[in-house]
HTML snippet that shows the backbone in 3Dmol.js (N, CA, C, O; Angstrom):
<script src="https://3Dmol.org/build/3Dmol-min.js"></script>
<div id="view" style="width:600px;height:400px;position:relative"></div>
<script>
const pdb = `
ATOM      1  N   UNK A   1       4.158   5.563  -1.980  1.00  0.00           N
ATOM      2  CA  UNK A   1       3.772   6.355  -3.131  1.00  0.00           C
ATOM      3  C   UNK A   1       4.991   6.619  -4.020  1.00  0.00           C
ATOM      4  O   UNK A   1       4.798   6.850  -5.214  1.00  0.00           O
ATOM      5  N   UNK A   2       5.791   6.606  -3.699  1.00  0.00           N
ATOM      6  CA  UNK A   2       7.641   7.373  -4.017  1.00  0.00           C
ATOM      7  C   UNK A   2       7.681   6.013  -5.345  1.00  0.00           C
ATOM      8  O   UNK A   2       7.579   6.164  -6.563  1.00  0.00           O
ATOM      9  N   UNK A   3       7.877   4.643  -4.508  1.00  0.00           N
ATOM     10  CA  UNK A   3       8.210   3.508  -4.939  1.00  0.00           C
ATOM     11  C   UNK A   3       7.102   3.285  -6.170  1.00  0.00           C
ATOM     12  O   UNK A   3       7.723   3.058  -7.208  1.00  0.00           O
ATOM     13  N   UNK A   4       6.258   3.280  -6.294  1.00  0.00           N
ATOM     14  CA  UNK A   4       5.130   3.874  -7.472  1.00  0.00           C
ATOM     15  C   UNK A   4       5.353   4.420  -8.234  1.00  0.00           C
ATOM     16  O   UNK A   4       5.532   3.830  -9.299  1.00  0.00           O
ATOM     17  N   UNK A   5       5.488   5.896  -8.193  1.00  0.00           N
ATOM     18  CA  UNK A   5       5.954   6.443  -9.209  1.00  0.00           C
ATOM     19  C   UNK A   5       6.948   6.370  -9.478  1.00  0.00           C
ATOM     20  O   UNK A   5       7.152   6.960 -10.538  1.00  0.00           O
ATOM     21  N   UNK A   6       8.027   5.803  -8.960  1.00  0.00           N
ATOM     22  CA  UNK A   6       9.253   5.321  -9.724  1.00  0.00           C
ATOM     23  C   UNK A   6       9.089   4.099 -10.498  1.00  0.00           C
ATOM     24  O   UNK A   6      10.044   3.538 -11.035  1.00  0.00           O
ATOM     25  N   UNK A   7       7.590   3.578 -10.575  1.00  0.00           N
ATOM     26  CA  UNK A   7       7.551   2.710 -11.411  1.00  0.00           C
ATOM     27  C   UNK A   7       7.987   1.146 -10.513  1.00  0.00           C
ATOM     28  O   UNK A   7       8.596   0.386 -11.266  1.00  0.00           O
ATOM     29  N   UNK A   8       7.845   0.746  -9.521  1.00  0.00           N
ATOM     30  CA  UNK A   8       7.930  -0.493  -8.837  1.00  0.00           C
ATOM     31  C   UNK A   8       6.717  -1.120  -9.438  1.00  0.00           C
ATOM     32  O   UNK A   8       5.670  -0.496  -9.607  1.00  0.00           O
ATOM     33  N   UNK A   9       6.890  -2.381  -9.757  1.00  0.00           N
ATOM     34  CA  UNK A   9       5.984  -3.369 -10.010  1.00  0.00           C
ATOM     35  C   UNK A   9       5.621  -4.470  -9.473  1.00  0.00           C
ATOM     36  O   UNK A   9       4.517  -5.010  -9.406  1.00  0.00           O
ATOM     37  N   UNK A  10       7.158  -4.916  -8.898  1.00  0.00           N
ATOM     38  CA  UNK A  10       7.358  -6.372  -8.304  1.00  0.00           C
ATOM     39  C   UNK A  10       6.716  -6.408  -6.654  1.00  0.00           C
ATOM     40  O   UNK A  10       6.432  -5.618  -5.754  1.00  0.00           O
ATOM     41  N   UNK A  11       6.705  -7.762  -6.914  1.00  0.00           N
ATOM     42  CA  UNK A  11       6.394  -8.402  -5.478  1.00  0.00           C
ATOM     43  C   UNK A  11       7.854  -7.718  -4.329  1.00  0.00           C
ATOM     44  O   UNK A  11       7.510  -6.938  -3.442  1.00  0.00           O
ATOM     45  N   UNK A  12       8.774  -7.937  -4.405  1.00  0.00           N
ATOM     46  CA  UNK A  12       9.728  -8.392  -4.164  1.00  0.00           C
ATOM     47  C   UNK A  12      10.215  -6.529  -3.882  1.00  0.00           C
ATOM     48  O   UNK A  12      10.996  -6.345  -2.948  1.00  0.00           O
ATOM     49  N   UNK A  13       9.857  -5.573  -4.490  1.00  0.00           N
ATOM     50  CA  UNK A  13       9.816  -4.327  -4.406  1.00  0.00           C
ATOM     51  C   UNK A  13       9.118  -3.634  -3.409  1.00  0.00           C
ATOM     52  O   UNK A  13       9.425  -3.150  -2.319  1.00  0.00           O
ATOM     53  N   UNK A  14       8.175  -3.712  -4.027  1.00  0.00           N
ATOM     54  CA  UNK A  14       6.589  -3.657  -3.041  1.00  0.00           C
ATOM     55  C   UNK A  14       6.342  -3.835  -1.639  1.00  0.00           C
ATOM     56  O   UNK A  14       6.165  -2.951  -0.801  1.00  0.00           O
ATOM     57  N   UNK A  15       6.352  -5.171  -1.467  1.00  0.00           N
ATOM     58  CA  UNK A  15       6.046  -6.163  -0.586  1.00  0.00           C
ATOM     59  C   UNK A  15       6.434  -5.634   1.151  1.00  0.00           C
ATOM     60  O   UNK A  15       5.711  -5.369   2.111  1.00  0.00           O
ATOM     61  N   UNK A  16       8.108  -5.653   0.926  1.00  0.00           N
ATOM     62  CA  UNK A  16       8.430  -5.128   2.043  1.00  0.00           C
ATOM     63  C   UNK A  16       8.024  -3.778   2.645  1.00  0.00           C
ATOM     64  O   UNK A  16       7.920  -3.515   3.843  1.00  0.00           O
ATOM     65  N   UNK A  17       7.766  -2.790   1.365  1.00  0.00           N
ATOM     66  CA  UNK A  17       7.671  -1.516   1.809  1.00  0.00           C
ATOM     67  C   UNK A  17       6.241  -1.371   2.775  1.00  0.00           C
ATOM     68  O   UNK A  17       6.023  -0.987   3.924  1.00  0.00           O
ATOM     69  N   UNK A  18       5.452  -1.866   1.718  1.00  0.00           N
ATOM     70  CA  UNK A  18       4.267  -1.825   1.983  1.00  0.00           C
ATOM     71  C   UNK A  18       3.874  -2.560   4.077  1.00  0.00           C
ATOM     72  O   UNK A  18       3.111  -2.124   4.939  1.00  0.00           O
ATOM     73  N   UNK A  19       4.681  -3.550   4.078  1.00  0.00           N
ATOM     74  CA  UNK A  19       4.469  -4.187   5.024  1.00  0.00           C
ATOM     75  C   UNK A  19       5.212  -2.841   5.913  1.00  0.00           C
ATOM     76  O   UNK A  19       4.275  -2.100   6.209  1.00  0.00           O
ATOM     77  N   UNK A  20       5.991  -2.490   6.228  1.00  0.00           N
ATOM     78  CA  UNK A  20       6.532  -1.470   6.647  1.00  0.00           C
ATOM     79  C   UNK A  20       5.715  -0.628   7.110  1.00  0.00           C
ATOM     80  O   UNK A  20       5.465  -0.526   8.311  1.00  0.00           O
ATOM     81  N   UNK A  21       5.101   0.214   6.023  1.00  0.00           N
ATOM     82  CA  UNK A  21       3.728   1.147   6.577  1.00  0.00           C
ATOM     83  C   UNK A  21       2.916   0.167   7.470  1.00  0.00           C
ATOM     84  O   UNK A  21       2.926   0.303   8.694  1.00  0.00           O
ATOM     85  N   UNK A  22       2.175  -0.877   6.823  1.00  0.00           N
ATOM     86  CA  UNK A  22       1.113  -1.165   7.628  1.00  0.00           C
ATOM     87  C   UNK A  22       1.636  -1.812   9.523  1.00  0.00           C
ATOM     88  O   UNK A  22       0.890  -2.046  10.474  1.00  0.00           O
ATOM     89  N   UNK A  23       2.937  -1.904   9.442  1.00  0.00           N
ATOM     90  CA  UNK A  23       3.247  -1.897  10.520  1.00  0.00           C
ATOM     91  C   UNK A  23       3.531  -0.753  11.598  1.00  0.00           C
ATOM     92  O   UNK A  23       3.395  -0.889  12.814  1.00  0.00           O
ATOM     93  N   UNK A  24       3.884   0.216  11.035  1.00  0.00           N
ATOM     94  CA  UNK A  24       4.084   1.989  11.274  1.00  0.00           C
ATOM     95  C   UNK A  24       2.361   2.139  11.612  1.00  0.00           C
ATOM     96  O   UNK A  24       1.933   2.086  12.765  1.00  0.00           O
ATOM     97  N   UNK A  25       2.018   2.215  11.145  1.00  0.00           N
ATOM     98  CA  UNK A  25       0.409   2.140  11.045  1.00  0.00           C
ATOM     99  C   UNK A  25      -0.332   1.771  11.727  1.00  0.00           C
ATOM    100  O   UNK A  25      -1.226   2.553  12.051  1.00  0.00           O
ATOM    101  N   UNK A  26      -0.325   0.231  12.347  1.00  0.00           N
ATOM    102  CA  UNK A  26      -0.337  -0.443  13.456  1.00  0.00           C
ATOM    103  C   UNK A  26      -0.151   0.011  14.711  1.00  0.00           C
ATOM    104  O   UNK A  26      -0.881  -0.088  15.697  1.00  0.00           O
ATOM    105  N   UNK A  27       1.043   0.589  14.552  1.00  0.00           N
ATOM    106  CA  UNK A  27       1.616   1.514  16.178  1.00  0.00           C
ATOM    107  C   UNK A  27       1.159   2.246  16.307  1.00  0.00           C
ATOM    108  O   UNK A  27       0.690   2.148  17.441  1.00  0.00           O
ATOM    109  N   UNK A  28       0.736   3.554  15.682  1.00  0.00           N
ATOM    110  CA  UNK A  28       0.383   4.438  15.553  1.00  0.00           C
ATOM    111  C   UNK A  28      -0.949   4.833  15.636  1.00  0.00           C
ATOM    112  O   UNK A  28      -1.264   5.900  16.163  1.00  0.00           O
ATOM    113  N   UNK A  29      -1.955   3.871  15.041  1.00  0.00           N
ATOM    114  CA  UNK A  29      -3.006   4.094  14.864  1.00  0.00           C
ATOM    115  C   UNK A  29      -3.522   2.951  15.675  1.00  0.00           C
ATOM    116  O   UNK A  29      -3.314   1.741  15.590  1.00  0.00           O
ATOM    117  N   UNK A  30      -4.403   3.815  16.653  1.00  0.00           N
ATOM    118  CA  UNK A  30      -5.472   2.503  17.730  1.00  0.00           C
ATOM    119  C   UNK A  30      -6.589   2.164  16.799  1.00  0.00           C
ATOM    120  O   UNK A  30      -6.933   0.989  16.933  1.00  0.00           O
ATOM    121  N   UNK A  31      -7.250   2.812  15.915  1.00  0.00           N
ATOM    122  CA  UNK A  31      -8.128   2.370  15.433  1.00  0.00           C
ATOM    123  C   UNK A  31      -8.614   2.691  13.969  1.00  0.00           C
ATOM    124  O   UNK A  31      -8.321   3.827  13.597  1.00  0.00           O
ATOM    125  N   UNK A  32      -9.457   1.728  12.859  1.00  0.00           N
ATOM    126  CA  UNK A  32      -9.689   1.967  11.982  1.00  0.00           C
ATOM    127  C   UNK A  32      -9.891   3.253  10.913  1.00  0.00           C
ATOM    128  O   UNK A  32     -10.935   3.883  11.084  1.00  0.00           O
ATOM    129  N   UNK A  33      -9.082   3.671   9.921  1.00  0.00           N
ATOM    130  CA  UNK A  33      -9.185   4.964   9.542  1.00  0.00           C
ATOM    131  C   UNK A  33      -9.944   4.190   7.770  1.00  0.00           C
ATOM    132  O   UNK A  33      -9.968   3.013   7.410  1.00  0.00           O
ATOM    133  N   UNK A  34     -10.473   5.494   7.018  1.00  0.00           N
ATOM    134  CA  UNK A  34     -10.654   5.315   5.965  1.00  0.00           C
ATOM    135  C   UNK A  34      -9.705   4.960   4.973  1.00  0.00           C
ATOM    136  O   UNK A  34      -8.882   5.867   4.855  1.00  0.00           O
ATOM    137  N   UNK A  35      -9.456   3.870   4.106  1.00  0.00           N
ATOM    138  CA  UNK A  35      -8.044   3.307   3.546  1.00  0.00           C
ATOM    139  C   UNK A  35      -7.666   2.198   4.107  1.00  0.00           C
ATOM    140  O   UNK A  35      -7.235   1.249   3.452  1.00  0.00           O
ATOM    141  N   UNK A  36      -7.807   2.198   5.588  1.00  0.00           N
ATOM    142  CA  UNK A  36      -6.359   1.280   5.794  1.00  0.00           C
ATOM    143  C   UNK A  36      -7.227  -0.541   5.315  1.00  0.00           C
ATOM    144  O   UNK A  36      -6.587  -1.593   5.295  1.00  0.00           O
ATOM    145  N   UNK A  37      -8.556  -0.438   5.031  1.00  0.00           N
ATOM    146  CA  UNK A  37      -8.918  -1.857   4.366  1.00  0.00           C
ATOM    147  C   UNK A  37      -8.164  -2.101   3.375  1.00  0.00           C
ATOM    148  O   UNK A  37      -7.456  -3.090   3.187  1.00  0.00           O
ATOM    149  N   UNK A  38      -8.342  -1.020   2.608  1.00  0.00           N
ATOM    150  CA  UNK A  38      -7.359  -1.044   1.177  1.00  0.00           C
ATOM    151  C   UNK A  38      -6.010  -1.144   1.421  1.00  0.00           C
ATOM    152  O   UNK A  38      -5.584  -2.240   1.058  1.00  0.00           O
ATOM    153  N   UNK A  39      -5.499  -0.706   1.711  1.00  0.00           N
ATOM    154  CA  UNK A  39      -3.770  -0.758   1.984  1.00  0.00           C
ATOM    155  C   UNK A  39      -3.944  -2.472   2.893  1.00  0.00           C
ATOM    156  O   UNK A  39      -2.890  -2.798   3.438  1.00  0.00           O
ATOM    157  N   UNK A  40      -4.739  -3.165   3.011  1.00  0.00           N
ATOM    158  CA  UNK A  40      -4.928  -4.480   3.479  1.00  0.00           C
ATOM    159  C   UNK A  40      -4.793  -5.481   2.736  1.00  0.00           C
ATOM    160  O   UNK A  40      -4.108  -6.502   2.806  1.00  0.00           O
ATOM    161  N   UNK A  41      -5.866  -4.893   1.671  1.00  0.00           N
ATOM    162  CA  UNK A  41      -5.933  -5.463   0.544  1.00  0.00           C
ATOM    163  C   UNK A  41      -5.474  -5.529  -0.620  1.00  0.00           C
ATOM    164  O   UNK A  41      -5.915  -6.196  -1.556  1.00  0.00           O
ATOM    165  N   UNK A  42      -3.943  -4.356  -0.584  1.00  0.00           N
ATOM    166  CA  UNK A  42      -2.934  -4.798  -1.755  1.00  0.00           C
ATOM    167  C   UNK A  42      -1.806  -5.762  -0.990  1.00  0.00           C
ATOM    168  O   UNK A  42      -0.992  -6.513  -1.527  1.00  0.00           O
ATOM    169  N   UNK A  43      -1.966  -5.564   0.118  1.00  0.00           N
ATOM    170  CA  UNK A  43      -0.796  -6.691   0.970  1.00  0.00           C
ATOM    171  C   UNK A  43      -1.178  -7.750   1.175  1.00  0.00           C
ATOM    172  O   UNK A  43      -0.369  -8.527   1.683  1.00  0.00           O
ATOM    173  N   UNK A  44      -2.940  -8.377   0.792  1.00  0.00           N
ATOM    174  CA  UNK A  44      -3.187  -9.394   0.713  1.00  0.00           C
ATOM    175  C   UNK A  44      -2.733  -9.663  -0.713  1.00  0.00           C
ATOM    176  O   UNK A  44      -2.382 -10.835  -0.849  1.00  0.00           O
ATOM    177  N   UNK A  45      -2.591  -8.613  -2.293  1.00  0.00           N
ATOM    178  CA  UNK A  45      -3.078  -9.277  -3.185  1.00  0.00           C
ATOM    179  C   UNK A  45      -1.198  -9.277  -3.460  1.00  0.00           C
ATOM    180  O   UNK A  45      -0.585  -9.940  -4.298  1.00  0.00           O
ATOM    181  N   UNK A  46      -0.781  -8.555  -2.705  1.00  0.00           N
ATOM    182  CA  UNK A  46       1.119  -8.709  -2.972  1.00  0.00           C
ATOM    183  C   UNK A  46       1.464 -10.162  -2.316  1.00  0.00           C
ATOM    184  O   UNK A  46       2.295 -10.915  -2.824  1.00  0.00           O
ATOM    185  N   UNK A  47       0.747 -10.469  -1.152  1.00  0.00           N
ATOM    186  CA  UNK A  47       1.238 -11.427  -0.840  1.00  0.00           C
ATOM    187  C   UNK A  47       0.859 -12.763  -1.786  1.00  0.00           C
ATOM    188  O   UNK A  47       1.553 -13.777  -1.860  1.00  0.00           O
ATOM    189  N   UNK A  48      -0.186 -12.566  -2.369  1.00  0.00           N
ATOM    190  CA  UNK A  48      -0.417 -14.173  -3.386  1.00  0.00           C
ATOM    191  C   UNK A  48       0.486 -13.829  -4.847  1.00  0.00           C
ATOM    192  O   UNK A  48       0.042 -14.346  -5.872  1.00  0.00           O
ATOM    193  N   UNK A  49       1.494 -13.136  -4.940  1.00  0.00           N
ATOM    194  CA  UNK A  49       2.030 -12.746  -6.316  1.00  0.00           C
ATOM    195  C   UNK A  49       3.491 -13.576  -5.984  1.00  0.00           C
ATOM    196  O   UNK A  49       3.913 -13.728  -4.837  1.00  0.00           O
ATOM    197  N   UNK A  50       4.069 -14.002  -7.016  1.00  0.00           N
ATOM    198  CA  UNK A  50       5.443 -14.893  -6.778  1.00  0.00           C
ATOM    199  C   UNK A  50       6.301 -13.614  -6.711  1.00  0.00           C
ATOM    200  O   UNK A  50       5.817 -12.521  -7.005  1.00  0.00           O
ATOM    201  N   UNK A  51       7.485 -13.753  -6.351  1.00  0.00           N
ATOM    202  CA  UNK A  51       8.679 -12.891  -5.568  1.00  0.00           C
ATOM    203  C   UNK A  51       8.732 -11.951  -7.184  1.00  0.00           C
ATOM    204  O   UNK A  51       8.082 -10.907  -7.243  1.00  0.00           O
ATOM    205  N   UNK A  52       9.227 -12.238  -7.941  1.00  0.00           N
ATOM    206  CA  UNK A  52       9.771 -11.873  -8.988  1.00  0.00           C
ATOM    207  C   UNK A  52       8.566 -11.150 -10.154  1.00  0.00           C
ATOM    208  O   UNK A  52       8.880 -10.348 -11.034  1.00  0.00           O
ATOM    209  N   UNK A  53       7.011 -11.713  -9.870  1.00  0.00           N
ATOM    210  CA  UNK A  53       5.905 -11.046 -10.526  1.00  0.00           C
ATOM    211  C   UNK A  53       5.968  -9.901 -10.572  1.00  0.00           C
ATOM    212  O   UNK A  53       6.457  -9.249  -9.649  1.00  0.00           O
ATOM    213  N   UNK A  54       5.346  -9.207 -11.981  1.00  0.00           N
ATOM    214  CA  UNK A  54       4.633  -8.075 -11.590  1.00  0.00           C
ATOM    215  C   UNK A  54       3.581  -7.478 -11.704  1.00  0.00           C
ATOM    216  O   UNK A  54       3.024  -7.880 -12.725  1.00  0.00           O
ATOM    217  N   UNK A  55       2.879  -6.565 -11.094  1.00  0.00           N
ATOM    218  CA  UNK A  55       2.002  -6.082 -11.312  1.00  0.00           C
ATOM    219  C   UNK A  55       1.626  -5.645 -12.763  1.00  0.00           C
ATOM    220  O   UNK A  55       2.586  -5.285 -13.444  1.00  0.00           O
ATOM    221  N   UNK A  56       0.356  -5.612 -13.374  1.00  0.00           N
ATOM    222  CA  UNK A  56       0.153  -5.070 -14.479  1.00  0.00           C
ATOM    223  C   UNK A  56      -0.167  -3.519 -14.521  1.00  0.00           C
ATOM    224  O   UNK A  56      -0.836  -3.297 -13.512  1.00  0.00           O
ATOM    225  N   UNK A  57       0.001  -2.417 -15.192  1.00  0.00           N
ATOM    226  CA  UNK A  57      -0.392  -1.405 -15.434  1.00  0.00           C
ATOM    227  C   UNK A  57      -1.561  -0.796 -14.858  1.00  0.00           C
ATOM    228  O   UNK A  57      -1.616   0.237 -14.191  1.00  0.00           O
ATOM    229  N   UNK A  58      -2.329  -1.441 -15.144  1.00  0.00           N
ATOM    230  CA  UNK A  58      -4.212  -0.983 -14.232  1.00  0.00           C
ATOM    231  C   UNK A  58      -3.516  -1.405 -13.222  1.00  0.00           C
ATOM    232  O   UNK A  58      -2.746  -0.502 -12.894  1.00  0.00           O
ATOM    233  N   UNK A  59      -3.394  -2.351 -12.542  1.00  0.00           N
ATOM    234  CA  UNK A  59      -3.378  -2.643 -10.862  1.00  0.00           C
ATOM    235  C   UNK A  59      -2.399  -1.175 -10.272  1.00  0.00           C
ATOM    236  O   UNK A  59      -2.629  -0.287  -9.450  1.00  0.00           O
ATOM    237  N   UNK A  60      -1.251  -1.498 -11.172  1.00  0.00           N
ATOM    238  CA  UNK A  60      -0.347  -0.458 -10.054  1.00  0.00           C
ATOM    239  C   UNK A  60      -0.842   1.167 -10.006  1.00  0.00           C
ATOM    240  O   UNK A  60      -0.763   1.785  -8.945  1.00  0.00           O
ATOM    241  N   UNK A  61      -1.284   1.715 -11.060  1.00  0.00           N
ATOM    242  CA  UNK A  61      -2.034   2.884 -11.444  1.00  0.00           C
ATOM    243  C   UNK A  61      -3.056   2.372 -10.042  1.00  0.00           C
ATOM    244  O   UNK A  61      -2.513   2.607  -8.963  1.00  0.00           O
ATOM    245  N   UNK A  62      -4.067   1.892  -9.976  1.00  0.00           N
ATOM    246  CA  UNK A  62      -4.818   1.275  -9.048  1.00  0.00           C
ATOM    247  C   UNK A  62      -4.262   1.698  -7.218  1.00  0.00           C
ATOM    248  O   UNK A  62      -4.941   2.198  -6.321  1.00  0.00           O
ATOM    249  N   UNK A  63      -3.118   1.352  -7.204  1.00  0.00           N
ATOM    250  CA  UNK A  63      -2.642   0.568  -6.321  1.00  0.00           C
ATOM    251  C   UNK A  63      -1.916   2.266  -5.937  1.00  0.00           C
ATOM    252  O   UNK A  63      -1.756   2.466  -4.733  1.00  0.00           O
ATOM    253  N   UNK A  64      -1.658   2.979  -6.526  1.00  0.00           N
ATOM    254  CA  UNK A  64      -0.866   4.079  -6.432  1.00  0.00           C
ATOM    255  C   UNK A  64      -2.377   5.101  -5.785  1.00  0.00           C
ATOM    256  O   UNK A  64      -2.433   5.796  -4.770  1.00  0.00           O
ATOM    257  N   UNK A  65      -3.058   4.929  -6.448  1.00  0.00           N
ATOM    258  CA  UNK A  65      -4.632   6.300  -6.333  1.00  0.00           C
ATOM    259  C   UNK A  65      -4.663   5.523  -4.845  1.00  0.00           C
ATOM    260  O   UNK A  65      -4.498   6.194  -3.826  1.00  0.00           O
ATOM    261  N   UNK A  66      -4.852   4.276  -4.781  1.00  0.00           N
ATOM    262  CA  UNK A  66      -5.434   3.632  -3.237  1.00  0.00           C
ATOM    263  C   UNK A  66      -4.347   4.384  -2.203  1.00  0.00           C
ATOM    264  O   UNK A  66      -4.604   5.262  -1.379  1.00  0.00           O
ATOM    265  N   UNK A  67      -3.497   3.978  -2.400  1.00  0.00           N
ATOM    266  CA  UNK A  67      -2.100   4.707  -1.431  1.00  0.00           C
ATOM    267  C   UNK A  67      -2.413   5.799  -1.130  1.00  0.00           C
ATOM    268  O   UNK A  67      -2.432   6.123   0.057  1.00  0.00           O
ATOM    269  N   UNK A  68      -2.804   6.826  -2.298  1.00  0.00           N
ATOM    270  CA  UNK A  68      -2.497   8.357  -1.843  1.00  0.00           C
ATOM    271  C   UNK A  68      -3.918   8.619  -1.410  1.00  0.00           C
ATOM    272  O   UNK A  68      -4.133   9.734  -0.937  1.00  0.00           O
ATOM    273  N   UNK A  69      -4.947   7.747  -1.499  1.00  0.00           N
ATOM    274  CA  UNK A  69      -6.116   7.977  -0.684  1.00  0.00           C
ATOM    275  C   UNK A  69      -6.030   7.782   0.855  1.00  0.00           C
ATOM    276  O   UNK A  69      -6.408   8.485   1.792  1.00  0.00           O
ATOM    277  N   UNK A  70      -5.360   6.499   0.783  1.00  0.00           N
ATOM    278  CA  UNK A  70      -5.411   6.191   2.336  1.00  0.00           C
ATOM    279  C   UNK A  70      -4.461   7.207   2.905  1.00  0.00           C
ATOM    280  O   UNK A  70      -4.810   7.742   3.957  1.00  0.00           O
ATOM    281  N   UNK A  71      -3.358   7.540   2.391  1.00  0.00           N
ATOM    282  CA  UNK A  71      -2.533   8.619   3.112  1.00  0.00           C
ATOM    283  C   UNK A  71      -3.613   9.641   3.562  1.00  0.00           C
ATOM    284  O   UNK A  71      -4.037   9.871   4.694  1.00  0.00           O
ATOM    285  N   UNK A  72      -4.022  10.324   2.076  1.00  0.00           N
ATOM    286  CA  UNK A  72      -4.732  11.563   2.794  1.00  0.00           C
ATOM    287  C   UNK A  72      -5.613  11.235   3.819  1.00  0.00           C
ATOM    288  O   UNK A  72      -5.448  12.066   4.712  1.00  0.00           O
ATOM    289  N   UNK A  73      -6.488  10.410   4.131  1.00  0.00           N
ATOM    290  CA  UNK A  73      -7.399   9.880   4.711  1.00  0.00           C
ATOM    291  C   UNK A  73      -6.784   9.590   6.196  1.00  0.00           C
ATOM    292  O   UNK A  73      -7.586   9.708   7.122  1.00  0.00           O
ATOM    293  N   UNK A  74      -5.393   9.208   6.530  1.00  0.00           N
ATOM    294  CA  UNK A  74      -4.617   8.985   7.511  1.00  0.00           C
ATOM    295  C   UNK A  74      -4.358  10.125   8.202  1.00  0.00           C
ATOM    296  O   UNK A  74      -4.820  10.460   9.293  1.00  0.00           O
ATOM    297  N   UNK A  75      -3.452  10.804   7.378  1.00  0.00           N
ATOM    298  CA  UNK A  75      -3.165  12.363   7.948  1.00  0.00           C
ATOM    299  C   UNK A  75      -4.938  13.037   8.254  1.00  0.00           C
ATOM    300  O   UNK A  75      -5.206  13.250   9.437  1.00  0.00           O
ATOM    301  N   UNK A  76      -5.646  13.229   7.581  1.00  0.00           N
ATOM    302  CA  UNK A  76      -6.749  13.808   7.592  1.00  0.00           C
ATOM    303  C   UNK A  76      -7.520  13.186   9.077  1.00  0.00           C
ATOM    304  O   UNK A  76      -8.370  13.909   9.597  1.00  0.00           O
ATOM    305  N   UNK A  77      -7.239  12.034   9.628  1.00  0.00           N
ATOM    306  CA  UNK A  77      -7.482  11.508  10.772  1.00  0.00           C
ATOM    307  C   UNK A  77      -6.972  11.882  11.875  1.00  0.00           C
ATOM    308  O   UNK A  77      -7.556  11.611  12.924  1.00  0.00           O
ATOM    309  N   UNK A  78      -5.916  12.502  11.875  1.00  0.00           N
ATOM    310  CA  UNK A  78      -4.854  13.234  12.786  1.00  0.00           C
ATOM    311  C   UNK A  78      -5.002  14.072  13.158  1.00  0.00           C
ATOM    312  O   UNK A  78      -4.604  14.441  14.263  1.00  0.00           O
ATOM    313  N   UNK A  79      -5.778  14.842  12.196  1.00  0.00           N
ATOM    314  CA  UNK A  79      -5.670  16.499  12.392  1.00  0.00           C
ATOM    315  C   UNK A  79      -7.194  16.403  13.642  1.00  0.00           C
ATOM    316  O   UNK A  79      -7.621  17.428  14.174  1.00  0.00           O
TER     317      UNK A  79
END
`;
const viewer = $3Dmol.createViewer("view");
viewer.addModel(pdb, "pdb");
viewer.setStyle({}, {cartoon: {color: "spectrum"}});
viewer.zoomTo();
viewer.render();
</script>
């Protein structure tokens, strides 16, 4: 979310972070929460983008609301 609102666009920005969580995520979580399709499905759509691309305006706006959904939706699974 941080990397977002600082305005990240790129593949090459993105990419790793994102993979990061969904690996944190992985460990952590035995089983399916609300979000984590989505947080699937910007690491599918980061992964078809060339290193140096960037996202357009709608997507990352997009891509930022999806994040802070699945977060809440994560934590909200915890409790």
């Amino acid at each position: 979310m941080d990397a977002l609102s600082l305005e990240y666009k790129a593949k090459d920005q993105l990419h790793p972070l994102l993979s990061d969580v969904m690996a944190s995520l992985n460990k952590v979580s035995s089983g399916d929460f609300e979000g984590r399709g989505t947080l699937v499905h910007w690491l599918i759509k980061l992964n078809s983008m060339k290193a140096t691309e960037e996202m357009d305006p709608e997507d990352a706006r997009q891509m930022a609301f999806d994040v802070e959904n699945a977060y809440n939706a994560f934590y909200n699974n915890l409790k």
